[in-house]
C-alpha positions as CSV (number, residue, x, y, z in Angstrom):
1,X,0.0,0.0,0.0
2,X,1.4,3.1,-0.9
3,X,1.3,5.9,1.8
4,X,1.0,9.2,0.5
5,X,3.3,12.1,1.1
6,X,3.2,14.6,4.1
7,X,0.9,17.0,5.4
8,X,0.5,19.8,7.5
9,X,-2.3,19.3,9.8
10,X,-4.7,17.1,11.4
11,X,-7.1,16.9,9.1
12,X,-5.4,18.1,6.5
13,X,-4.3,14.2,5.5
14,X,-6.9,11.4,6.9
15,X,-6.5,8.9,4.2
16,X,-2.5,9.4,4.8
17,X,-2.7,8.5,8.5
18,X,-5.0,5.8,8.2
19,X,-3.2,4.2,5.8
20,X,-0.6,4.2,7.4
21,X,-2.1,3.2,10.6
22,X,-3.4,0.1,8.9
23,X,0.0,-1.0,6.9
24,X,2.0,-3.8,7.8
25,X,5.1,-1.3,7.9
26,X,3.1,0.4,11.1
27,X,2.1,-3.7,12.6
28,X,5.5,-4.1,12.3
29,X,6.9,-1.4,14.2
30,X,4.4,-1.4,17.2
31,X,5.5,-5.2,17.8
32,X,8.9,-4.1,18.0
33,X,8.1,-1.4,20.2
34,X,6.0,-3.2,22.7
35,X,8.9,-6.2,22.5
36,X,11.2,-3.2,23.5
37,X,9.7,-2.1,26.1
38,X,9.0,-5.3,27.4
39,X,5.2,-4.5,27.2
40,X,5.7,-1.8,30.0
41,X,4.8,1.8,29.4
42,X,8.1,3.9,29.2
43,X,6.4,6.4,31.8
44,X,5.1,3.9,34.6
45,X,6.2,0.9,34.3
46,X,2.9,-0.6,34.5
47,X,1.7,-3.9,32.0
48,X,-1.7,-2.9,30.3
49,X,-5.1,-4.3,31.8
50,X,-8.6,-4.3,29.7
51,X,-9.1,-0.7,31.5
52,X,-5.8,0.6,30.9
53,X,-4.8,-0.4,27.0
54,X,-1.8,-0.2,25.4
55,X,-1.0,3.1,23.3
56,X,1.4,3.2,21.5
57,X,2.7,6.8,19.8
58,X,5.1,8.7,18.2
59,X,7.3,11.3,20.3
60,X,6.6,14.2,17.9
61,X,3.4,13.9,16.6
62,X,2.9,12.8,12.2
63,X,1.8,16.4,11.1
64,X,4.9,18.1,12.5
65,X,7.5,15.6,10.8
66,X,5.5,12.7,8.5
67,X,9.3,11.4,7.6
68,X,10.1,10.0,11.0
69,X,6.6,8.2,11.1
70,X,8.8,4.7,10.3
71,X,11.4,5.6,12.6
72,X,11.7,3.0,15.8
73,X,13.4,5.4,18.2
74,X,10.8,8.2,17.5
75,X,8.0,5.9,19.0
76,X,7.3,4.9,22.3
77,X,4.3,2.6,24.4
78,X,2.2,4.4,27.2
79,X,-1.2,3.2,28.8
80,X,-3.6,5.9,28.3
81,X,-4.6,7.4,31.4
């Protein structure tokens, strides 16, 4: 599936960021991130529950910098709150 190029807002790119949501390039990189962090969220240390799910994000968010939507380091688990 080809992902489209960048954006600069929100809602400027939907189809972008759900297809990229739903790739196998973005399935790929939250298993690696939740096998990196061991499950854990990076800010608690807590395993998620059914009330308290996994989330898993990027540090700066898609429509400031699309190009580092692939990149491992830039991404990180949390359980939402």
């Amino acid at each position: 599936m080809k992902i489209p190029e960048p954006f600069n807002s929100w809602d400027e790119n939907f189809e972008a960021r759900n297809a990229f949501y739903h790739s196998d390039e973005w399935s790929e990189l939250r298993r690696q991130v939740i096998e990196r962090s061991d499950g854990k969220c990076v800010y608690c240390g807590h395993k998620p529950t059914p009330y308290n799910p996994i989330n898993i994000d990027h540090r700066i968010p898609l429509c400031k910098r699309w190009d580092l939507r692939n990149k491992l380091l830039k991404i990180y688990l949390c359980l939402l709150i």
